[in-house]
C-alpha positions as CSV (number, residue, x, y, z in Angstrom):
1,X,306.0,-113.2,29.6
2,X,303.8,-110.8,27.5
3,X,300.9,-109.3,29.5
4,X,297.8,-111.1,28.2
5,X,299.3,-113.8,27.5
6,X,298.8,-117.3,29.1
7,X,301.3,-120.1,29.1
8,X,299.5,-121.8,26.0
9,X,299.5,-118.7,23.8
10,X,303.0,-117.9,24.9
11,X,303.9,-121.8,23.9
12,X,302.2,-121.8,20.6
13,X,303.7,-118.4,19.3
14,X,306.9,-120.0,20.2
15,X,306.2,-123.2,18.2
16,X,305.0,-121.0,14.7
17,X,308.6,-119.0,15.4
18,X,310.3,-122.6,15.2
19,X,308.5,-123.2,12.3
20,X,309.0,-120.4,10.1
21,X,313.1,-120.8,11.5
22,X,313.4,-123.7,10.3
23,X,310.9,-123.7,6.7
24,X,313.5,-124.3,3.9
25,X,313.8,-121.4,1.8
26,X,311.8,-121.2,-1.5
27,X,314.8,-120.5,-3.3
28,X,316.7,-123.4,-2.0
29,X,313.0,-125.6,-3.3
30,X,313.7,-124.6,-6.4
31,X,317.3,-125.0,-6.7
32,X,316.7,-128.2,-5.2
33,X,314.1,-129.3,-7.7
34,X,316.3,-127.8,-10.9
35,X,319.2,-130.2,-9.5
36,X,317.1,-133.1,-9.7
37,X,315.4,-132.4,-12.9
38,X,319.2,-133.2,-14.5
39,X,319.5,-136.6,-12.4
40,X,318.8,-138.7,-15.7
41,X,319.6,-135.8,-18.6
42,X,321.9,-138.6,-20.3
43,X,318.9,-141.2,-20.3
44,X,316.6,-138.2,-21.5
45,X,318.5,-136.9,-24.5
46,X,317.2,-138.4,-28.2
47,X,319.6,-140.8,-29.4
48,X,321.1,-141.7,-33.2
49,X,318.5,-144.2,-34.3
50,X,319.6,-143.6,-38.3
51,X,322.5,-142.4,-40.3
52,X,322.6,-142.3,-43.9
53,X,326.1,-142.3,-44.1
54,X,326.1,-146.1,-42.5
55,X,323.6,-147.1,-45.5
56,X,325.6,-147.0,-49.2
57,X,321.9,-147.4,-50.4
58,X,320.5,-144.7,-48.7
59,X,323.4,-142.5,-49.4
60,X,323.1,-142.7,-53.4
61,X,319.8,-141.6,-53.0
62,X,320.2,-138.7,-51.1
63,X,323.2,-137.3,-52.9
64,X,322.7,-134.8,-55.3
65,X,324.5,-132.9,-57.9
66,X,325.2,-129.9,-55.8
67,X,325.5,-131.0,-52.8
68,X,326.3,-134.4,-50.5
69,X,323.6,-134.5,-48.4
70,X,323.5,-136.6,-44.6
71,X,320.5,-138.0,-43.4
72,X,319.7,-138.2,-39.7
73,X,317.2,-139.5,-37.0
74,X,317.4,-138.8,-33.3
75,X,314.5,-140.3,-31.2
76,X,313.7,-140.3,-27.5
77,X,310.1,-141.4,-25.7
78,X,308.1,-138.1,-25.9
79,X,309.9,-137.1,-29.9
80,X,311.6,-137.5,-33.2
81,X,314.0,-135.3,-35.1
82,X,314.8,-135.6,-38.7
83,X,317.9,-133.7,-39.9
84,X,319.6,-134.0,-43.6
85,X,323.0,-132.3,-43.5
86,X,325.2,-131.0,-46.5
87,X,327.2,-128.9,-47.9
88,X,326.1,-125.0,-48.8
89,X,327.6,-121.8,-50.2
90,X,328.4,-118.6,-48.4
91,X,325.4,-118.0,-46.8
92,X,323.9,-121.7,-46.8
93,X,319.9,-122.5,-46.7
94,X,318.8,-122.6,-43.3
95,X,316.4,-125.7,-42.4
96,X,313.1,-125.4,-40.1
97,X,311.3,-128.0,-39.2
98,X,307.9,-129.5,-37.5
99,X,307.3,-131.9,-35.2
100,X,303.6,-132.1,-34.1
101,X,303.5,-135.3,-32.5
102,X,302.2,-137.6,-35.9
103,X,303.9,-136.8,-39.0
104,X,307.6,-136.4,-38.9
105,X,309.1,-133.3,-41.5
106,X,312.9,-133.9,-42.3
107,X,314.9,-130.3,-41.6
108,X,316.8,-129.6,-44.8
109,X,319.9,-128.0,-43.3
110,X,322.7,-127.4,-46.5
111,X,325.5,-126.3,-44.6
112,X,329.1,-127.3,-43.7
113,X,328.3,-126.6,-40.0
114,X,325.4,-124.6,-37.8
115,X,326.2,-120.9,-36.8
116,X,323.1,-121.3,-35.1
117,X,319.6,-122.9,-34.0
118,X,316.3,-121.2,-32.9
119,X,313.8,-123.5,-31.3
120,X,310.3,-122.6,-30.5
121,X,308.4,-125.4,-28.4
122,X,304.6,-125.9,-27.4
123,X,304.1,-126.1,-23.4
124,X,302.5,-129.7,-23.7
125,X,306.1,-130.5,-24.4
126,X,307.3,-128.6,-21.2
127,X,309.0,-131.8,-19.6
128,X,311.2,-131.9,-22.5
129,X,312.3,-128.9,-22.8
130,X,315.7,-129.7,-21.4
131,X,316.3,-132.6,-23.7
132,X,314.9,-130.8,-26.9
133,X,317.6,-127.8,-26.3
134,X,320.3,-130.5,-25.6
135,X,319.3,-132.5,-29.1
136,X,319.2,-129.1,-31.3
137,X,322.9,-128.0,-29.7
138,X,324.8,-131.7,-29.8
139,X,323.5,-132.2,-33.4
140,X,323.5,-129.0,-35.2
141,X,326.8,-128.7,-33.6
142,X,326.6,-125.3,-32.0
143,X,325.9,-123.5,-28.1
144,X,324.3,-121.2,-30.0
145,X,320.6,-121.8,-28.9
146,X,317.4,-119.6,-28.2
147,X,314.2,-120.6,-28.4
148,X,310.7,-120.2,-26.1
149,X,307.7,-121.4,-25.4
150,X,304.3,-120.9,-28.2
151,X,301.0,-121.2,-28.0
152,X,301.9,-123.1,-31.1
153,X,304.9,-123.1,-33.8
154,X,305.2,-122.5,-37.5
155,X,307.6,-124.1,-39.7
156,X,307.8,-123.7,-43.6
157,X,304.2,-124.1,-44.8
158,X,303.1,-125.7,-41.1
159,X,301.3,-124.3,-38.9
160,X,300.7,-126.7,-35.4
161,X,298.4,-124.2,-33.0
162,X,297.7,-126.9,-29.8
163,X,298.9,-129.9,-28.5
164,X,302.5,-131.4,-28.7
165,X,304.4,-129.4,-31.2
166,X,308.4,-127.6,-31.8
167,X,309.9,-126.1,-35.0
168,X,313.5,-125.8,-35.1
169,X,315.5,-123.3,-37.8
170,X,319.0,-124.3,-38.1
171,X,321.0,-121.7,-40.0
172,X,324.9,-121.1,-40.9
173,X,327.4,-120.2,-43.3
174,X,330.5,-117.7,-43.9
175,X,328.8,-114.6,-44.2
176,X,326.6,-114.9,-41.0
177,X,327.5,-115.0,-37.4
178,X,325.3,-115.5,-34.2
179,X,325.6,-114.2,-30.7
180,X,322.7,-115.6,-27.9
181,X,322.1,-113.8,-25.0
182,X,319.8,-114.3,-21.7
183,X,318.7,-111.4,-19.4
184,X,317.0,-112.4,-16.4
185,X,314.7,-110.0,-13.8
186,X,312.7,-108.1,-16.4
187,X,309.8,-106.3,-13.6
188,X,311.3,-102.4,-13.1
189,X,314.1,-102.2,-14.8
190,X,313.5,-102.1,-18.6
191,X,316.7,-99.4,-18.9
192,X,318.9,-102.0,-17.3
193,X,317.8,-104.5,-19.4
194,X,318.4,-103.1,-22.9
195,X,321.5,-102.0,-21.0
196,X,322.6,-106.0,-20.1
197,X,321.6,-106.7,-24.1
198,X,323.5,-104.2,-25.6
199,X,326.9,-105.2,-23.5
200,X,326.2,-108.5,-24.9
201,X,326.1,-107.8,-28.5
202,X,327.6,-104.3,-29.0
203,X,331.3,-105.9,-30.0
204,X,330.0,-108.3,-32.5
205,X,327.4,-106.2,-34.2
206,X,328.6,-106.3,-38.1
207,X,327.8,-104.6,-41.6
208,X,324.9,-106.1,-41.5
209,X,322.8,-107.0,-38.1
210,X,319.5,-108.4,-37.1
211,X,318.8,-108.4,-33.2
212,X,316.0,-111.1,-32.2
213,X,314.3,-110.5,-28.8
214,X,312.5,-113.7,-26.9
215,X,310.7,-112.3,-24.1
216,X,308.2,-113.6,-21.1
217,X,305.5,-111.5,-22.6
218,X,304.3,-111.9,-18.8
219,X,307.0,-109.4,-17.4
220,X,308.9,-107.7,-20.2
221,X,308.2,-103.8,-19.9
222,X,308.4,-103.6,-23.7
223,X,308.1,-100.2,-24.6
224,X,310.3,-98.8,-22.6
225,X,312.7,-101.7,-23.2
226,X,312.2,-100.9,-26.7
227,X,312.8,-97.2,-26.7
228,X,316.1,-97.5,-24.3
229,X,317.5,-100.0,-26.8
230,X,316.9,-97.7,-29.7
231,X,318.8,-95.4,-27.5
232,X,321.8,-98.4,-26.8
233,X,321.7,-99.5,-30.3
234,X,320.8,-97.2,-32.9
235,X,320.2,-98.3,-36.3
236,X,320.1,-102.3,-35.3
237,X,317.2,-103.4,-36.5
238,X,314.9,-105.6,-33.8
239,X,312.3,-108.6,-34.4
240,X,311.0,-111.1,-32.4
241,X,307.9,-111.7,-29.8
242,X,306.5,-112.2,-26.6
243,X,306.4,-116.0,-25.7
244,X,303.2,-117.3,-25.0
245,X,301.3,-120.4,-23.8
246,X,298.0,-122.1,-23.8
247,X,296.7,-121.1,-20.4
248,X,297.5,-124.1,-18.6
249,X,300.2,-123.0,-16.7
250,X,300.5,-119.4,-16.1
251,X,304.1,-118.3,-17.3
252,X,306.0,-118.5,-20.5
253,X,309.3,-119.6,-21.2
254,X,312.6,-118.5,-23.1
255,X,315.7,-120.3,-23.9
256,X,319.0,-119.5,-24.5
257,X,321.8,-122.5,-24.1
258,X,320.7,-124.5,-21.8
259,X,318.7,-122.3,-19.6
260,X,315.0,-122.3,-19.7
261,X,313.3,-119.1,-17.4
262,X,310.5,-117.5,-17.1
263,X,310.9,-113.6,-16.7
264,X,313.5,-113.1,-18.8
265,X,314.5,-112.0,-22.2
266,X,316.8,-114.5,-24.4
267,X,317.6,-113.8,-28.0
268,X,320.0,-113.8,-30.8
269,X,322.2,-110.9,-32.4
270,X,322.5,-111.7,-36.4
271,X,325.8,-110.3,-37.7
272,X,327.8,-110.5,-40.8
273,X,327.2,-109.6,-44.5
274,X,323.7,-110.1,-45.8
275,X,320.6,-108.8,-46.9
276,X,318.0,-108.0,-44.4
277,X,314.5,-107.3,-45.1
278,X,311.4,-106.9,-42.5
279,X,308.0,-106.3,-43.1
280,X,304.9,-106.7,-41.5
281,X,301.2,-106.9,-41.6
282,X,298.0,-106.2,-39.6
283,X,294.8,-108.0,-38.8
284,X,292.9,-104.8,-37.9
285,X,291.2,-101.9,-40.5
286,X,290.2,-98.7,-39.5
287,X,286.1,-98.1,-38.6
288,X,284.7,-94.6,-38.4
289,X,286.7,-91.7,-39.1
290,X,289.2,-90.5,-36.6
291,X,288.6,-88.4,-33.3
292,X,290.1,-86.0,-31.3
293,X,290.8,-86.5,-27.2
294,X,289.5,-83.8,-25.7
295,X,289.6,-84.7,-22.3
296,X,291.5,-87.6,-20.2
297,X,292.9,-88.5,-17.0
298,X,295.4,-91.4,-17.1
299,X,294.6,-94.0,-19.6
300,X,291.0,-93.3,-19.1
301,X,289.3,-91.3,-22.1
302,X,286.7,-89.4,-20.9
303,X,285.6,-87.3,-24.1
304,X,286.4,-87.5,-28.1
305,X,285.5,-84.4,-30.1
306,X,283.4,-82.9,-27.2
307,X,281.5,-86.0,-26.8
308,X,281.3,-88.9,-24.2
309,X,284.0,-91.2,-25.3
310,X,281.8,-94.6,-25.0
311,X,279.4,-92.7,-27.0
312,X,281.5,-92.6,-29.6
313,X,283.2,-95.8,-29.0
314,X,279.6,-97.6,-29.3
315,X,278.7,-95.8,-32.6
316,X,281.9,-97.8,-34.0
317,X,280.9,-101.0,-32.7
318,X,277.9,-101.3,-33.4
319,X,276.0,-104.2,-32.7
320,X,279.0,-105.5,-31.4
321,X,278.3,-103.8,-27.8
322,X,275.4,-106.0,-27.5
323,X,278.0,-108.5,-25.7
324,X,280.6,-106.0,-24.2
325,X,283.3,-108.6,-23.5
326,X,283.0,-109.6,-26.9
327,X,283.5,-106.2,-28.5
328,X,286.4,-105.7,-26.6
329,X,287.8,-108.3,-28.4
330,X,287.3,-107.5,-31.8
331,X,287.7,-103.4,-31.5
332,X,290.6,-101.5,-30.3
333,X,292.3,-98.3,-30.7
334,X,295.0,-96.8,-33.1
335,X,297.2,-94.5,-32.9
336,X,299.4,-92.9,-35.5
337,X,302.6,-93.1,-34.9
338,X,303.4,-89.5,-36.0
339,X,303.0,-86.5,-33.7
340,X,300.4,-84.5,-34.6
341,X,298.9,-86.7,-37.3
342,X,295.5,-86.0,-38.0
343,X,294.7,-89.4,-40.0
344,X,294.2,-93.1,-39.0
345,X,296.7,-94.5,-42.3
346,X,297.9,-98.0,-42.9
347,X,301.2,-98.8,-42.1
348,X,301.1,-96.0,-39.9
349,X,299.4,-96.8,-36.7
350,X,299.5,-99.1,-33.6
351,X,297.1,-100.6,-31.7
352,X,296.4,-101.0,-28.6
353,X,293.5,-103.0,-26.2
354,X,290.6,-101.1,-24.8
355,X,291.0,-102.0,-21.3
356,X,287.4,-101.4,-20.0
357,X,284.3,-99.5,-20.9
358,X,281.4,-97.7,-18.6
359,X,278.4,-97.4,-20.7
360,X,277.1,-95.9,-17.4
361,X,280.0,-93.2,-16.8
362,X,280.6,-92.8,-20.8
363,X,284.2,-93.4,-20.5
364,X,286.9,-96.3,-22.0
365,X,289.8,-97.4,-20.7
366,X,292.8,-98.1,-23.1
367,X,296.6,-99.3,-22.7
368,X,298.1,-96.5,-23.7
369,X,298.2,-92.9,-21.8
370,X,296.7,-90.3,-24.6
371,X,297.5,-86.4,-24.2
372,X,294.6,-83.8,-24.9
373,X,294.5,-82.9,-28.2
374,X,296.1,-86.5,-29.7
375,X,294.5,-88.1,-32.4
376,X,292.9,-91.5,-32.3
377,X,290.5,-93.9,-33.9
378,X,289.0,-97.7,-34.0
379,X,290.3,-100.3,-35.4
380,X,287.9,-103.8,-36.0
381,X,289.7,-107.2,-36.2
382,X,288.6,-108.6,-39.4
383,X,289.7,-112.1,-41.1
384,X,289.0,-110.8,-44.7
385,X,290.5,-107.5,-43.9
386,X,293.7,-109.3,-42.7
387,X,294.1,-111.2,-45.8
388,X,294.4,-108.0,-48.0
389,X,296.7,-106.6,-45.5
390,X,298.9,-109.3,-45.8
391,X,298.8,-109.6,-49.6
392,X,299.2,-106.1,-50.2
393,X,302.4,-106.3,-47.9
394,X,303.9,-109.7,-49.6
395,X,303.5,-108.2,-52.8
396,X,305.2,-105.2,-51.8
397,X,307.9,-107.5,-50.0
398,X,308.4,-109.6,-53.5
399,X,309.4,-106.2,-54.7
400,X,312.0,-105.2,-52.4
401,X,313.9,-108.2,-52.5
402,X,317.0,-108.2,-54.5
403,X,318.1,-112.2,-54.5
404,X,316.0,-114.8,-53.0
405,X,316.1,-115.4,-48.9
406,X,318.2,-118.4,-47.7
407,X,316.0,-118.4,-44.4
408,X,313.2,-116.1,-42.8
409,X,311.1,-115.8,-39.3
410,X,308.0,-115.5,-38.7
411,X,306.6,-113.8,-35.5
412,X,302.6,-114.2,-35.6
413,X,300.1,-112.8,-33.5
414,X,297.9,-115.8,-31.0
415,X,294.8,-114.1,-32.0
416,X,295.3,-114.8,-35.8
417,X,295.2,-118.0,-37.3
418,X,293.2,-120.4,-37.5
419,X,290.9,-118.3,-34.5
420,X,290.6,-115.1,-37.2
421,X,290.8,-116.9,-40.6
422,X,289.0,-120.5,-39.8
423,X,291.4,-122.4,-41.6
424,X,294.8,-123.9,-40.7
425,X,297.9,-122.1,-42.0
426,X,296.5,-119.8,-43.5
427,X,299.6,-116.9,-43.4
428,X,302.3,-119.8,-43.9
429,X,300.5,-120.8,-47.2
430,X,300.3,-117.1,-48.4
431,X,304.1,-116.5,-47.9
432,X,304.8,-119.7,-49.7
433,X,302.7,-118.5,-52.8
434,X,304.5,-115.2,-52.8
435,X,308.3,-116.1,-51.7
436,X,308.4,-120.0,-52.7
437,X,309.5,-123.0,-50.5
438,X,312.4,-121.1,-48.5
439,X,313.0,-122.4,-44.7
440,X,310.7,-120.2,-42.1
441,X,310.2,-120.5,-38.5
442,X,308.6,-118.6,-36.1
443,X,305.5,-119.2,-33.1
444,X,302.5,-117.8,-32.5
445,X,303.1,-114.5,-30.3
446,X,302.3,-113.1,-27.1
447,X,303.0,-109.6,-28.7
448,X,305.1,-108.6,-32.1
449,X,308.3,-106.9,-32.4
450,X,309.0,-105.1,-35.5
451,X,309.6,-101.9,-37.8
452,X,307.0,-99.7,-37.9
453,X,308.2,-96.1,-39.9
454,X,311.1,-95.0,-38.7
455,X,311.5,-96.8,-35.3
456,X,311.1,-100.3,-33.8
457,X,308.3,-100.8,-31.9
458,X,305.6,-102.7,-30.1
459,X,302.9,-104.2,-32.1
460,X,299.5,-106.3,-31.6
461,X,297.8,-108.1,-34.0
462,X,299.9,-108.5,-36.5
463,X,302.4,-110.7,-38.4
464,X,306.4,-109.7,-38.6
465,X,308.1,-111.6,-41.5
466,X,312.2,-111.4,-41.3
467,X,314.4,-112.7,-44.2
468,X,317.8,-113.0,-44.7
469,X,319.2,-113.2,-48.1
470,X,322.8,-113.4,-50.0
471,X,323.7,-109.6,-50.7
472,X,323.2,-109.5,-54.6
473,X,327.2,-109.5,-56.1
């Protein structure tokens, strides 16, 4: 026996020992509870409720000159999915599609067979995300699957920001291939991760590649994922975003097959013989002119040109530092993305959050690590600023295309939409207007991934627009 202790203490340590032998693993829990949740998959998956090709009727009406086109409906209790399937050319229009629950948008999909599908799903449909991911891969006819979870979707000219919502982007055709791949354990290891992704699509990569990234914006260390794929896979260019959700549950989700995970990164390398082009714009404009640090410690700015640094942070706000928590949310820093710049330039900046601000101590604290000596400024998110930005790019994007895009993505930042402009779809209806009615998809983002000068890199606030096009003969 233990000095001190009595017969009952000595009994009841015992007893908590016995416990905690025999507690069944968390692990084994949630093994256990995966098992199950594929008990009734067959019951669970949508089922053929229409085919065209049954229906002579229906099948003079939905052939056209070009191309012999299929109609489909697949239903289930919590969704429906309408597909029409034809015939396309080399590089065949891809279809996306909207489902928010009420009104039901047939998926235009002109191709002999899918290469491919990206899904992008709402979390109020998180019960069925197993039986969504089976539906898109038994009926586009393909393993080739990513997807994750949005905040909301985006499909075409659509844009579904809450409740029950998925787009789907089915794409294919002989002069484009796809190649998924799933990551998992993001936390520490960002160099092993772009390592695991660049095993996985280094032998297929083509003449011409896209590589889309899906990641649990919860856990993915994306700069320095970033910069060690740039390292692993230089001159590939990289899209995509951080999943997100709408608060209720606390993790995001990505796809890739059949597997749905949290703290992981899934995507999708694009490879072939086609035109690629990227572009992106921003929601934020410069205020003030730009500053220099002139002393730091961490990410903590103490001074700017000599002077407090929330001194100068408050003279850009303005008013706005009446509410604190509110300015934080409207002003942020920027940061040119070339060394030694001494001006605050569009198309060449990032920004990043001001984490925290001392009006008392005179010092902010931002998400970045600044040097002494580095330039920075402040940036205002604006809804009528954002709207020029994103003309001024579109036009510039009408420009650089050669032939029009087959299929596109749109990656868009959660704090846009109808929360910045105060209307619904308001960047869908402004690529329609510039690039027509072509098949988009995309979801609303927990960060951006895109081109910014010369390299990839993290963005905020902003809207990355990919489009893949026929290479002009």
């Amino acid at each position: 026996m233990l000095e001190g202790w009595d017969d009952e203490q000595l009994l009841s340590a015992l007893g908590e020992a016995m416990k905690a032998r025999q507690a069944v693993p968390s692990w084994f829990t949630e093994t256990g509870k995966n098992a199950y949740a594929w008990h009734n998959i067959d019951a669970e998956l949508a089922q053929l409720t229409y085919d065209s090709r049954t229906d002579a009727d229906a099948m003079a009406v939905a052939r056209s000159e070009t191309a012999s086109i299929r109609a489909l409906t697949f239903t289930s209790a919590h969704l429906s999915i309408e597909l029409e399937v034809a015939e396309g050319g080399a590089l065949a229009d891809a279809g996306a599609g909207v489902d928010d629950g009420r009104a039901h948008d047939a998926t235009a999909v002109r191709l002999r067979s899918a290469t491919g599908a990206l899904c992008f799903v709402t979390p109020a449909y998180g019960a069925a995300y197993p039986m969504i991911l089976r539906t898109v891969a038994s009926e586009a006819n393909t393993r080739d699957v990513v997807g994750c979870s949005g905040m909301g979707v985006i499909a075409g000219e659509k844009e579904v920001e809450s409740g029950n919502a998925l787009a789907v982007l089915v794409f294919g055709g002989d002069e484009i291939q796809a190649t998924r791949f799933f990551v998992p354990t993001l936390r520490g290891r960002a160099a092993g991760v772009a390592t695991d992704i660049a095993s996985a699509v280094r032998p297929r990569l083509g003449k011409s590649n896209l590589l889309i990234l899906l990641a649990d914006s919860y856990n993915f260390e994306a700069e320095a994922t970033l910069a060690a794929l740039g390292k692993e896979l230089p001159n590939v260019p990289i899209t995509g975003g951080g999943a997100s959700e709408d608060g209720s549950i606390g993790e995001t989700f990505v796809f890739c097959g059949d597997t749905i995970s949290s703290n992981a990164v899934s995507g999708m390398l694009l490879s072939g013989d086609f035109a690629l082009t990227i572009a992106s714009s921003i929601a934020c404009t410069p205020i003030g002119p730009p500053h220099r640090v002139t002393a730091v410690r961490d990410n903590i700015l103490l001074e700017l040109d000599g002077r407090p640094a929330y001194e100068v942070f408050a003279e850009a706000a303005g008013p706005l530092t009446a509410d604190l928590r509110r300015a934080l949310t409207y002003v942020f820093v920027a940061v040119p993305i070339d060394a030694g710049a001494k001006t605050i330039e569009r198309g060449k900046f990032l920004v990043r959050n001001i984490v925290g601000a001392s009006e008392e101590h005179g010092v902010i604290a931002v998400a970045l690590q600044p040097a002494v000596g580095d330039t920075i400024g402040f940036v205002l998110r604006d809804a009528e600023r954002s709207r020029q930005d994103l003309t001024a790019t579109l036009e510039e994007l009408s420009e650089r295309l050669e032939s029009p895009p087959a299929f596109g993505l749109y990656f868009d930042c959660v704090s846009r939409g109808a929360g910045l402009y105060n209307i619904p779809g308001h960047d869908s209806a402004y690529i329609r207007r510039y690039l027509g009615p072509i098949p988009i998809a995309g979801f609303f983002t927990g960060f951006e991934i895109g081109a910014l000068g010369e390299n990839t890199a993290l963005l905020q606030y902003s809207g990355v627009l990919a489009l893949i096009s026929n290479k002009k003969s």
